[in-house]
N, CA, C and O of each residue as an XYZ file, in Angstrom:
876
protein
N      76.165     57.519     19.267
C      75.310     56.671     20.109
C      76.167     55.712     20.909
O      77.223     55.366     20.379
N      75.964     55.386     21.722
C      76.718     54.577     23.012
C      76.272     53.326     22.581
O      75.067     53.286     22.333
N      76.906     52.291     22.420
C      77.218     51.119     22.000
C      76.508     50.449     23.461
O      76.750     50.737     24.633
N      75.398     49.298     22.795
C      74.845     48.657     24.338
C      75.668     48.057     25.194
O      75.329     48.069     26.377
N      77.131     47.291     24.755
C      77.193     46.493     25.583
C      78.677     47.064     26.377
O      79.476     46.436     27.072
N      78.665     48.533     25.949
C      80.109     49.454     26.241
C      79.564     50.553     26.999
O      78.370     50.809     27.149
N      80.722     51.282     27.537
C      80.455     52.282     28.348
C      79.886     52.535     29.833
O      79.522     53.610     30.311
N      79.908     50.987     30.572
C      79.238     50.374     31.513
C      80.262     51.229     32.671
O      81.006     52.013     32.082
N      80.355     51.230     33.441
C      81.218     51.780     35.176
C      81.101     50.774     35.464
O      79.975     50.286     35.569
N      82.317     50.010     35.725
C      81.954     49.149     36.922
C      82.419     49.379     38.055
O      83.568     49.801     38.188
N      81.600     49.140     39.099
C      81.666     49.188     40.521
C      83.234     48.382     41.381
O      83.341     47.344     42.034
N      83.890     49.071     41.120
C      85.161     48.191     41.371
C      85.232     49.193     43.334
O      85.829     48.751     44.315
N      84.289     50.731     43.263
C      84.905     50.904     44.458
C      83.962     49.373     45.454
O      84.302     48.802     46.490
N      83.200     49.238     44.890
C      82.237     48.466     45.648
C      82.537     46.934     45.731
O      81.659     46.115     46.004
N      84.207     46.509     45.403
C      84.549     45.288     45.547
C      85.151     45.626     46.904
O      85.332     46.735     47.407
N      85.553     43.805     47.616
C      86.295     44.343     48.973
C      87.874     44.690     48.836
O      88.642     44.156     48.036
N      88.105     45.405     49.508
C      89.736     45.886     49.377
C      90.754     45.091     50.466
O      90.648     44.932     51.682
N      91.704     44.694     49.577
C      92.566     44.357     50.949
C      94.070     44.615     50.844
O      94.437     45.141     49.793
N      94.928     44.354     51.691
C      96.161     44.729     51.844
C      96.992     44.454     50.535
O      97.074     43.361     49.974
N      97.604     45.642     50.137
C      98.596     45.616     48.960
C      98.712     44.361     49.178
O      97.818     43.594     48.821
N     100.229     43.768     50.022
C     101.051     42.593     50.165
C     100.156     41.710     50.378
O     100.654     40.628     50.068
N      99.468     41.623     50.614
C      98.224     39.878     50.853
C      97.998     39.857     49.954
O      98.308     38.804     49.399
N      97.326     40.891     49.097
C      96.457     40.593     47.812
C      97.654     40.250     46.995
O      97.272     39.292     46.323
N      98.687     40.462     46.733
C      99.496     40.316     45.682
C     100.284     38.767     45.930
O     100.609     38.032     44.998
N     100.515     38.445     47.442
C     101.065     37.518     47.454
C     100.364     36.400     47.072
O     100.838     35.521     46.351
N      99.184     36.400     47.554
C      97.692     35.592     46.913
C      97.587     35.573     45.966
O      97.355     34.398     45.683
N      97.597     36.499     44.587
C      97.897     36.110     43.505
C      98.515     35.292     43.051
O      98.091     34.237     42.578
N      99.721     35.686     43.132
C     101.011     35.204     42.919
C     100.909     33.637     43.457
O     100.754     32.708     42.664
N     101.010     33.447     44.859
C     100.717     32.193     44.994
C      99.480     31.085     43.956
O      99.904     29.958     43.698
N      98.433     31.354     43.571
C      97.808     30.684     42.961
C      97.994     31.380     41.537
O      98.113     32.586     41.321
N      97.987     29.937     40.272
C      98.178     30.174     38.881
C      96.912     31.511     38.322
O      95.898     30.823     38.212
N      96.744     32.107     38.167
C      95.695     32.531     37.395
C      94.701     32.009     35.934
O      95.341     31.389     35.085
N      93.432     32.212     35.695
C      92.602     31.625     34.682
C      92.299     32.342     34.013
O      91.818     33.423     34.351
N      92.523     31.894     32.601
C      91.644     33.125     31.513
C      90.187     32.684     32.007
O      89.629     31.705     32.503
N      89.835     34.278     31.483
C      88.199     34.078     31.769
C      87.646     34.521     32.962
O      86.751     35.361     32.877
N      88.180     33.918     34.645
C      88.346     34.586     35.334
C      88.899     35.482     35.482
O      88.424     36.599     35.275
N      89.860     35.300     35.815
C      91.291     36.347     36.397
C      91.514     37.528     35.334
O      91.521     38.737     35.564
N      91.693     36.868     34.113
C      92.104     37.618     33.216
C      91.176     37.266     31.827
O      90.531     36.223     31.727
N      91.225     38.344     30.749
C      90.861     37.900     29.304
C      91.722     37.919     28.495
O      92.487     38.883     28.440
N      91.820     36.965     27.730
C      92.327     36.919     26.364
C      92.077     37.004     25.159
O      91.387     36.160     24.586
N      92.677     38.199     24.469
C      92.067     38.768     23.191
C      92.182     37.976     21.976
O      93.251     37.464     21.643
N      91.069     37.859     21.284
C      91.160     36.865     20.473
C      92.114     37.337     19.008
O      92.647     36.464     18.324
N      92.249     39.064     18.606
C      93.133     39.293     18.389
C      93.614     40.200     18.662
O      93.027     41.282     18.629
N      95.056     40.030     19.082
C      96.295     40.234     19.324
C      96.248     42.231     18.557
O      96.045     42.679     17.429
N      96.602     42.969     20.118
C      96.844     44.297     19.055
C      98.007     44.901     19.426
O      98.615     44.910     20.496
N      98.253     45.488     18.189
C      99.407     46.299     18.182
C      99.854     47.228     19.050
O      99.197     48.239     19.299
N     101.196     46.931     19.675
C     101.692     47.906     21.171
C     102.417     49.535     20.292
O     102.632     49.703     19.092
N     102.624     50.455     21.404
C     103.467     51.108     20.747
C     104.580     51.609     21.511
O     105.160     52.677     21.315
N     104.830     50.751     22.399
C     105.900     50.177     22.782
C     107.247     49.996     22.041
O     107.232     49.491     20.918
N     108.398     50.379     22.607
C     109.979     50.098     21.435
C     110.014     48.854     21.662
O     109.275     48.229     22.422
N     111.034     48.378     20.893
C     111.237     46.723     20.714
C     112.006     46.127     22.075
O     113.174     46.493     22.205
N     111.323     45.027     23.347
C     111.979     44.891     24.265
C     111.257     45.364     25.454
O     111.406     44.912     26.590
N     110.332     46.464     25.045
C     109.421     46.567     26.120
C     107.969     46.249     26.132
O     107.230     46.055     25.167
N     107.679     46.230     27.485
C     106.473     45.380     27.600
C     105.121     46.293     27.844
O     105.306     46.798     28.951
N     103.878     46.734     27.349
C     103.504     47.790     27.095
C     102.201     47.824     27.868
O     101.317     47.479     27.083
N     101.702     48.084     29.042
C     100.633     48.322     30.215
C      99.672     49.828     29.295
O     100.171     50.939     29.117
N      98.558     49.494     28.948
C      97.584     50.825     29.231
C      96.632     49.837     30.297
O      96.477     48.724     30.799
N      96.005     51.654     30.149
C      94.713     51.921     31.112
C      93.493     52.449     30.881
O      93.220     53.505     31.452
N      92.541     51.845     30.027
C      91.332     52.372     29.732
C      90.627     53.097     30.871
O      90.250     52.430     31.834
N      90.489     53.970     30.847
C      89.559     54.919     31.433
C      88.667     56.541     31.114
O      88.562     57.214     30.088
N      88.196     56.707     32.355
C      86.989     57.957     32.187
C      87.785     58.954     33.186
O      88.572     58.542     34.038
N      87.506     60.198     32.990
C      87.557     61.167     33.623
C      86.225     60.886     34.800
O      86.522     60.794     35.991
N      85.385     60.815     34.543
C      84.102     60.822     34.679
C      83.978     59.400     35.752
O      83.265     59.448     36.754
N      84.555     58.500     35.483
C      84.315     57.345     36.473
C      84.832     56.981     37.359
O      86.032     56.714     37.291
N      83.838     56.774     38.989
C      84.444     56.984     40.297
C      85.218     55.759     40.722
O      85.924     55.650     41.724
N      84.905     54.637     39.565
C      86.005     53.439     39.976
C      87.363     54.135     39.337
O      88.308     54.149     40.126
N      87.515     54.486     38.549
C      88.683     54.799     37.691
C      89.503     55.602     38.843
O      90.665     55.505     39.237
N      88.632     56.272     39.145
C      89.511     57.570     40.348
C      89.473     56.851     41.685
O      90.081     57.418     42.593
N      88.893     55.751     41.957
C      89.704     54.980     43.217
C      90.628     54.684     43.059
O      91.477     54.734     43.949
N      90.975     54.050     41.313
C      92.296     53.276     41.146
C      93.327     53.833     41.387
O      94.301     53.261     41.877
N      93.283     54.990     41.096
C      94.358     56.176     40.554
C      95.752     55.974     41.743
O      96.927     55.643     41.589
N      95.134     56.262     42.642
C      96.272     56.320     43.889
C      96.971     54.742     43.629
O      98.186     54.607     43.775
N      96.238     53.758     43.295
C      96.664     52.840     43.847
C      97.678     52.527     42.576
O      98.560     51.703     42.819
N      97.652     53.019     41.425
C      98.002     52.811     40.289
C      99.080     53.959     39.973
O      99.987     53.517     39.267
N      99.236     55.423     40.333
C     100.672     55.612     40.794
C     101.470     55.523     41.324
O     102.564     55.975     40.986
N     101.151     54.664     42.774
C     102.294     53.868     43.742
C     102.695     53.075     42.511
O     103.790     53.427     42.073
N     102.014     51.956     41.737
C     102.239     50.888     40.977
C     103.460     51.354     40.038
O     104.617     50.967     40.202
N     103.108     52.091     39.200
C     103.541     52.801     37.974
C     105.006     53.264     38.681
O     105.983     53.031     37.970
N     105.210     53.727     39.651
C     106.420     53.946     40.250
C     107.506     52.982     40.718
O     108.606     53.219     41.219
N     106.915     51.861     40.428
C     107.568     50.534     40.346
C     108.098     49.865     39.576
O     108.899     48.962     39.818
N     107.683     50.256     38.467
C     107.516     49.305     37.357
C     109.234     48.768     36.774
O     110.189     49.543     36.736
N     109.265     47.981     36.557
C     110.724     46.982     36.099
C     110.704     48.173     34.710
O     109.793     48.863     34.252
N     112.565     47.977     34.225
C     112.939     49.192     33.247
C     112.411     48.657     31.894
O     112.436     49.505     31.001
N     111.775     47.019     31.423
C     111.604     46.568     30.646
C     109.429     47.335     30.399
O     108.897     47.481     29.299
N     108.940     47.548     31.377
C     107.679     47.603     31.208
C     107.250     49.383     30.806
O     107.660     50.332     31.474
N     106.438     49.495     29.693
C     106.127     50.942     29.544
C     104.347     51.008     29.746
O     103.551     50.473     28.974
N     103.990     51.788     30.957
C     102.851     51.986     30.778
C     102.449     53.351     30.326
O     103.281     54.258     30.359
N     101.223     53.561     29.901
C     100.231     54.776     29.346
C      98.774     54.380     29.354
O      98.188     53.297     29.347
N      98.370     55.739     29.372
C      96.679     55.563     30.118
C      96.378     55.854     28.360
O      97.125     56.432     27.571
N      94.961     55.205     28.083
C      94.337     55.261     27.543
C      92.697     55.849     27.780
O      91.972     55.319     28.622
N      92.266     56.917     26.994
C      91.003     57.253     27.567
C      89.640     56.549     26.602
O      89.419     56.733     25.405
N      89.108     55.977     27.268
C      87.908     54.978     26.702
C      86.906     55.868     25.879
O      86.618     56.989     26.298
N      86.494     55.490     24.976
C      85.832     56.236     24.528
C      84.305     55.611     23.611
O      84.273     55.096     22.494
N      83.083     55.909     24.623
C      82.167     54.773     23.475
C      80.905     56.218     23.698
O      79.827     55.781     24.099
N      80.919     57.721     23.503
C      79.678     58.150     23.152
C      80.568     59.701     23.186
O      81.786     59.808     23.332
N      79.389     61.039     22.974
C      80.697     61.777     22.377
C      80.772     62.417     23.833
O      81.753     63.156     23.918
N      80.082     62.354     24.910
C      80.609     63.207     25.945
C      82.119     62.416     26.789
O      82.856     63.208     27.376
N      82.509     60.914     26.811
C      83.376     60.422     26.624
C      84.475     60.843     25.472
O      85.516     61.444     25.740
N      84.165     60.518     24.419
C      84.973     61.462     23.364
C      85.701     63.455     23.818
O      86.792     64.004     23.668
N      84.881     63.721     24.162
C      84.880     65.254     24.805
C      86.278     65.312     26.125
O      87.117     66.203     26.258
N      86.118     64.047     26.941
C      86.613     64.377     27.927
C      88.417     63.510     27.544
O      89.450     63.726     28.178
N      88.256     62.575     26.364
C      89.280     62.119     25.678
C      90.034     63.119     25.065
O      91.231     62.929     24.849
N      89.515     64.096     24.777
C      90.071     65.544     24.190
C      91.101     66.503     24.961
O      92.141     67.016     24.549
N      90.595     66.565     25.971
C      90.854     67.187     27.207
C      91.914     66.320     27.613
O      92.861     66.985     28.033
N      92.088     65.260     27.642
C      93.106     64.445     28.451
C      94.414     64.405     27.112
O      95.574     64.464     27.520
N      94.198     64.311     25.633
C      94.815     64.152     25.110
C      95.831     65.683     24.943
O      97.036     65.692     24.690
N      94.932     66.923     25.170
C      95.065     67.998     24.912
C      96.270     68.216     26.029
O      97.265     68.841     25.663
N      96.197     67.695     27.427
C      97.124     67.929     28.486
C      97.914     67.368     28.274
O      98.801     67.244     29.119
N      98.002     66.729     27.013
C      99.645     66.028     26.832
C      99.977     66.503     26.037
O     101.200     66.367     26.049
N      99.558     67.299     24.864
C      99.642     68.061     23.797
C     100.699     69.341     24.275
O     101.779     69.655     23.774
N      99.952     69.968     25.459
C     100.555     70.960     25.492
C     101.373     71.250     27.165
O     101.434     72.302     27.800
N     102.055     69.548     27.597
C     102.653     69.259     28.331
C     102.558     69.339     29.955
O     103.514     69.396     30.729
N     101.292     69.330     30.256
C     100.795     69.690     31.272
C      99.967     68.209     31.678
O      98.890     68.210     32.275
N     100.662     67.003     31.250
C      99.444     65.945     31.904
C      99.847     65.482     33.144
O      99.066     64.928     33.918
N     101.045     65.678     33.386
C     101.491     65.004     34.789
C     100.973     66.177     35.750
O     100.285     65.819     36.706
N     101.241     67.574     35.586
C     101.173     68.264     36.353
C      99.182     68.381     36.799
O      98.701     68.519     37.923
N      98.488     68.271     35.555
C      97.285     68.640     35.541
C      95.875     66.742     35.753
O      94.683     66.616     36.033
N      96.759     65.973     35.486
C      95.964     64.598     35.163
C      95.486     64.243     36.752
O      94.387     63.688     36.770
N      95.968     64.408     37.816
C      95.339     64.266     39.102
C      94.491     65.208     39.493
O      93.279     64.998     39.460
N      94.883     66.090     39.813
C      94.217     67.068     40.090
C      92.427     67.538     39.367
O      91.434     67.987     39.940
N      92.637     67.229     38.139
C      91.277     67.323     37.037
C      90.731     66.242     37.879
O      89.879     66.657     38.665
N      91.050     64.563     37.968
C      90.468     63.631     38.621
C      89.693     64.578     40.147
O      88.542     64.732     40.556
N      91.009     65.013     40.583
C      89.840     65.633     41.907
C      89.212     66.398     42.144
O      88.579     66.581     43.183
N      89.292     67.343     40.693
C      87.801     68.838     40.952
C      86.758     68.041     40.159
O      85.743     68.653     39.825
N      86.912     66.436     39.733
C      85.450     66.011     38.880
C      84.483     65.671     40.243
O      83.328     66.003     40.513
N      85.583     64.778     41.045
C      84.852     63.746     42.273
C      85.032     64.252     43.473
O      84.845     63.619     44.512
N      85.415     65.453     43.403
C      85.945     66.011     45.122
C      84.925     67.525     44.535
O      84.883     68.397     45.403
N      84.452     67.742     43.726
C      84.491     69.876     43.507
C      83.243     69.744     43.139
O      82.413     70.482     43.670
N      82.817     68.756     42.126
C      81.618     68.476     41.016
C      82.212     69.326     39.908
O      81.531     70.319     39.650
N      83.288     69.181     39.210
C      83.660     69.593     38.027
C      83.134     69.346     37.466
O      82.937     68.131     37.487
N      82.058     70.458     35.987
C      81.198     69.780     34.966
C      82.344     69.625     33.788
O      82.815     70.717     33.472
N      82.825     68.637     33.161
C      83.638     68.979     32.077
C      82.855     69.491     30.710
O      83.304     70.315     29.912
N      81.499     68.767     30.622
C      80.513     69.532     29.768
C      80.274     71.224     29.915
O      79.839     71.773     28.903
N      80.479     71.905     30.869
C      80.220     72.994     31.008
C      81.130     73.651     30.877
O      81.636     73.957     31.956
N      81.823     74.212     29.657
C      82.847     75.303     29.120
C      83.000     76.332     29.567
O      83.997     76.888     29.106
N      82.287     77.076     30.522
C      82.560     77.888     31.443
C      84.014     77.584     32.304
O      85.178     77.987     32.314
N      83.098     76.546     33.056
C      83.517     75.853     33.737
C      84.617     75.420     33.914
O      85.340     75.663     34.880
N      84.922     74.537     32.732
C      86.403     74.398     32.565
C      87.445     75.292     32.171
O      88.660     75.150     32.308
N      86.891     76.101     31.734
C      87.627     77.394     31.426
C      88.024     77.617     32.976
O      89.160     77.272     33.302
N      87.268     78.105     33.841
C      87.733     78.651     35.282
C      88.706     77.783     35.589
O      89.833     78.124     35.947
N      88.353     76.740     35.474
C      89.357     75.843     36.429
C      91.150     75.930     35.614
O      92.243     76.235     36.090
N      90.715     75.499     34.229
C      92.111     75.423     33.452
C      92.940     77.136     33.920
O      94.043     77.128     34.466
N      92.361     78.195     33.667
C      92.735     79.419     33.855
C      93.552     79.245     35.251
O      94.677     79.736     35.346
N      92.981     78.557     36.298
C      93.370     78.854     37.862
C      94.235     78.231     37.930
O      95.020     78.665     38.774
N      94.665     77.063     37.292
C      95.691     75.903     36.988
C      96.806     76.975     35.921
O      97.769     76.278     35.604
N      96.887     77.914     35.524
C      97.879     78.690     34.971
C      97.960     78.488     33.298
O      98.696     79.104     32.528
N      96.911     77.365     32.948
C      96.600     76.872     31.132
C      96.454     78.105     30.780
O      95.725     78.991     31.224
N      97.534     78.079     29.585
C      96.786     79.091     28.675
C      95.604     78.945     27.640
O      95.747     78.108     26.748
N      94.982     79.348     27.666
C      93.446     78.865     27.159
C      93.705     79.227     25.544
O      92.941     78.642     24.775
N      94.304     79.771     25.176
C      94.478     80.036     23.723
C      95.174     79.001     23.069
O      94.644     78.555     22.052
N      96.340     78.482     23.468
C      97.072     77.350     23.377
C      96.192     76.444     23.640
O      96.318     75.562     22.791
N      95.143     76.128     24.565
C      94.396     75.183     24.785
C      93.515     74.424     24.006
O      93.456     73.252     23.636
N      92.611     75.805     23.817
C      91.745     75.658     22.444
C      92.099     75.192     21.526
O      91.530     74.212     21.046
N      93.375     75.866     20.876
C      94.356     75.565     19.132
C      94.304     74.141     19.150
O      93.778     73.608     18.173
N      94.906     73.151     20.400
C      95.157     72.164     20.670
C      94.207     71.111     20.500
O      94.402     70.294     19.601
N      93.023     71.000     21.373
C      92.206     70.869     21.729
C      90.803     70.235     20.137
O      89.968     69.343     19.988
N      91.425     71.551     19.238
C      90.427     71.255     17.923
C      91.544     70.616     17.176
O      91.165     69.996     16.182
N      92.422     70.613     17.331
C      93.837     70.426     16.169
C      93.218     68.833     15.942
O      92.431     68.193     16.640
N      93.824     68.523     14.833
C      93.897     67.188     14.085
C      94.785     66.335     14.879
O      94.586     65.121     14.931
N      95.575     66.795     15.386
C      96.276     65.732     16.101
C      95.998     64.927     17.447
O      96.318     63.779     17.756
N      95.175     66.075     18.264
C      94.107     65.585     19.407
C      93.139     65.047     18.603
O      93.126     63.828     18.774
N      92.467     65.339     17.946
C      91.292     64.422     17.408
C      91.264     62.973     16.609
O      90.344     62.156     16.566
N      92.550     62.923     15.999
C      92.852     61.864     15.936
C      93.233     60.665     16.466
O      93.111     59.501     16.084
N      93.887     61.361     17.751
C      94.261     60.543     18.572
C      93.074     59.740     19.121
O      93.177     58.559     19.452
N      91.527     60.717     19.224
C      90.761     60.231     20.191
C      89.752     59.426     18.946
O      88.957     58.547     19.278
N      89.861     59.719     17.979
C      89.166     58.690     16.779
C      90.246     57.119     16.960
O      89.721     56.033     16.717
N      91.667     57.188     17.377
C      92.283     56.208     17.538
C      91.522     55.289     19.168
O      90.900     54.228     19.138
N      91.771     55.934     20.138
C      91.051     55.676     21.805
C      89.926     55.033     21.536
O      89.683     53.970     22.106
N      88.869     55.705     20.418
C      87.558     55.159     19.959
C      88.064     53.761     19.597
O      87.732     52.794     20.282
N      88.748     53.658     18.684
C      88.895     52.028     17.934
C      89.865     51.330     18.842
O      90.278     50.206     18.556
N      90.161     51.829     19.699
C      91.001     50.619     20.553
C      90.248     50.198     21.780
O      90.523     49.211     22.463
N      89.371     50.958     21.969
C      88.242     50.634     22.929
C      87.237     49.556     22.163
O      87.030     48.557     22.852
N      86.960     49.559     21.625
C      86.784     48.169     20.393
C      87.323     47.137     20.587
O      87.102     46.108     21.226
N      88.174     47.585     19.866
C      88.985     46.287     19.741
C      89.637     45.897     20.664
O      90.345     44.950     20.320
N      89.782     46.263     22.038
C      89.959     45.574     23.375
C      89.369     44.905     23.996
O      89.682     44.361     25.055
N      88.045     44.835     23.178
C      86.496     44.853     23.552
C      86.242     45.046     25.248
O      85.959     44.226     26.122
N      86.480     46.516     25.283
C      86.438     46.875     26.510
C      84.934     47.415     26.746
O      84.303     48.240     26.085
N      84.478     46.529     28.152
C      82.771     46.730     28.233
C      82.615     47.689     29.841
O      81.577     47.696     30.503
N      83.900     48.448     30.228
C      83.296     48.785     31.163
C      85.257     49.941     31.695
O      86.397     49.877     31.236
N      84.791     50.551     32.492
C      86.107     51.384     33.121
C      86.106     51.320     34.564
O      85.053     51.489     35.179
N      87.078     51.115     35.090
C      88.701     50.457     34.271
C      89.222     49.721     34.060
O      89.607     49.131     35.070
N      89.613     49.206     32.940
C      90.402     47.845     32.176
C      91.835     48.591     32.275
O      92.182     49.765     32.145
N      92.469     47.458     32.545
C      93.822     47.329     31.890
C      94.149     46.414     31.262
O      93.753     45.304     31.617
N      95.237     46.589     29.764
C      95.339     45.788     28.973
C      97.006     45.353     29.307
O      97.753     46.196     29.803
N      97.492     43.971     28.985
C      98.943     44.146     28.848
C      98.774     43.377     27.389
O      97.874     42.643     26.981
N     100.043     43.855     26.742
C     100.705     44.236     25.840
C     100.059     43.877     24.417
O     100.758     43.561     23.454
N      98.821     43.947     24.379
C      98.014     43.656     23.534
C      97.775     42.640     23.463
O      97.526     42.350     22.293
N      97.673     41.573     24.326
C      97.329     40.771     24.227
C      96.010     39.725     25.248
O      95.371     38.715     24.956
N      96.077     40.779     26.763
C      95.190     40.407     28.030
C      94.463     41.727     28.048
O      94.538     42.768     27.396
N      93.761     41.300     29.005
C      93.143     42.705     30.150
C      92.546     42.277     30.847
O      92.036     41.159     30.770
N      92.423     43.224     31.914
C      92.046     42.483     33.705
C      91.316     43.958     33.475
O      91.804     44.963     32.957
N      89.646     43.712     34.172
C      88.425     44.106     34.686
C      88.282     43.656     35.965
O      88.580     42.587     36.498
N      87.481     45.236     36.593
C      87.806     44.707     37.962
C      86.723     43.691     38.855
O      86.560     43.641     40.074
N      85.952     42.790     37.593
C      85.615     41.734     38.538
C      87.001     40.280     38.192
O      87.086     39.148     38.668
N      87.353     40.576     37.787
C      88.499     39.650     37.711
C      89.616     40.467     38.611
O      89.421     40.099     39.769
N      90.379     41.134     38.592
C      90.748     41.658     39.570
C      90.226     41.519     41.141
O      90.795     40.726     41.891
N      89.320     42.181     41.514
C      88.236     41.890     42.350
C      88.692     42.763     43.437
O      88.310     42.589     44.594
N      89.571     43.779     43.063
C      90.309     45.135     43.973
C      91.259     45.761     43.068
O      91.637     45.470     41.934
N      91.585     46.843     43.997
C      92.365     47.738     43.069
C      93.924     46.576     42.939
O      94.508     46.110     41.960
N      94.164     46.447     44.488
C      95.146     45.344     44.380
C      95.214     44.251     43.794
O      96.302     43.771     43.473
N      94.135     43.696     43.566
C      93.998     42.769     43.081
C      94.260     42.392     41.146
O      94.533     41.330     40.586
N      93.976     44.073     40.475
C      93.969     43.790     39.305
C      95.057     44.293     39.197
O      95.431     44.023     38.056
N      95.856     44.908     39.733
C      97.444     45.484     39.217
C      98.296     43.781     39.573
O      99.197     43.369     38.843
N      97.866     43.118     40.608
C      98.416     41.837     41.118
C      98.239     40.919     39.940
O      99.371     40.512     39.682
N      97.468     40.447     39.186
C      97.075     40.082     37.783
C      97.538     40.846     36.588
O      97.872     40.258     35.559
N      97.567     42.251     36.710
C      98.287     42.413     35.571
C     100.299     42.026     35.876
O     100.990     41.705     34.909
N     100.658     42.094     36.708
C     102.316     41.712     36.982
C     102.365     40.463     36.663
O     103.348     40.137     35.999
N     101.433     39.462     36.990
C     101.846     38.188     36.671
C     101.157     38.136     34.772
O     101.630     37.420     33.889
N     100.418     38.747     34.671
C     100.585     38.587     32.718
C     101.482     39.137     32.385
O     101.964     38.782     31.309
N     102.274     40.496     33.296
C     103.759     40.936     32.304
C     104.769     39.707     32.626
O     105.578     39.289     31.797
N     104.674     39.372     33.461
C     105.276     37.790     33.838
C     105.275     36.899     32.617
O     106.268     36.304     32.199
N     104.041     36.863     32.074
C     104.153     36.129     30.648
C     104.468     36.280     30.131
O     105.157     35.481     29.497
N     104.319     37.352     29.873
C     104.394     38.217     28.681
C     106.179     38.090     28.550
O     106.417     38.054     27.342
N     107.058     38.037     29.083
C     108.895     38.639     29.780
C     108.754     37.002     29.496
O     109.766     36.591     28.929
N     107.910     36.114     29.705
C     108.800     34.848     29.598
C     109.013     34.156     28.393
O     110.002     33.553     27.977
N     106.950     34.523     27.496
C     107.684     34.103     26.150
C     108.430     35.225     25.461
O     108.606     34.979     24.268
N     108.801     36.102     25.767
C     109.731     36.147     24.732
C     110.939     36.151     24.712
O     111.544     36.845     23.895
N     111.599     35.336     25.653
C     112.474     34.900     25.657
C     112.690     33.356     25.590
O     113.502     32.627     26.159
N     111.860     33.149     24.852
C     111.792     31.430     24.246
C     112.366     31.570     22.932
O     112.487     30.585     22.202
């Protein structure tokens, strides 16, 4: 059952967008506020991050059309990133057709195909009408993409994908993440994109919490 106050979309394509460099310098220029800008978790979770680095996920949906605005704007980002910061996407998970599509995403890393296959899936959901519920379906598509579907499957039911996504379940919790897409830094913030208030805007907020994040710990 879908948790009432989880699993929400928020409308982030429907905030206004503005220039990478404005929006970021605007940040940057003014301090940021918990509450607004950003949240702060009341507790603190565990990164899995090596010791020294600073650890960025990304709660999201296959399924959600804010998530897939971000995307572009969030592999320019990710291609940036200082040698101290490690990001990874996280797939949200609060009902089981969410769970389903957490499978699928975990499964393309399973069997080494997420870089090659993780965009592209984004654009036969919101560009094709990809049903991921419809096993046909995904069958055609994975097949045309060169997946071997036998390897897929094995994967796919294995304990180790499913665990992972019984893990996605409880960190979507305990992020108390109410909507996609959040980003968290290092277990300790996360920026939603009415705090954000653009795609630029919430990657611009998350740099200045890795900002924090890089300063205490070097106190």
């Amino acid at each position: 059952m879908q948790p009432s106050r989880r699993g929400i979309v928020v409308a982030l394509g429907s905030l206004p967008l503005l220039g990478g460099f404005a929006q970021r310098a605007s940040a940057q220029a003014q301090p940021l506020r918990a509450g607004t800008d950003y949240s702060e978790l009341r507790v603190p979770q565990a990164v899995e991050a090596p010791p020294g680095k600073i650890e960025i996920v990304e709660f999201f949906w296959y399924g959600c059309p804010h998530c897939y605005s971000l995307e572009p704007y969030l592999e320019n980002w990710a291609r940036k990133l200082p040698a101290d910061v490690l990001f990874r996407r996280i797939p949200a998970v609060f009902n089981e057709r969410w769970a389903r599509d957490a499978a699928i995403f975990y499964t393309f890393e399973a069997i080494g195909v997420v870089e090659k296959l993780h965009r592209p899936f984004f654009d036969a959901i919101h560009r094709e009408s990809l049903k991921t519920e419809n096993p046909e379906a995904l069958k055609q598509w994975l097949e045309r993409r060169g997946v071997d579907m036998k390897k897929f499957e094995e994967s796919f039911k294995s304990f180790g994908v499913q665990s992972r996504v019984k893990r996605a379940q409880q960190q979507s919790v305990a992020y108390r993440i109410e909507g996609t897409p959040t980003l968290g830094v290092h277990g300790r913030y996360t920026v939603s994109p009415e705090q954000g208030k653009s795609q630029d805007g919430m990657l611009a907020n998350v740099d200045f919490l890795t900002g924090l994040v890089r300063s205490a710990s070097k106190k």
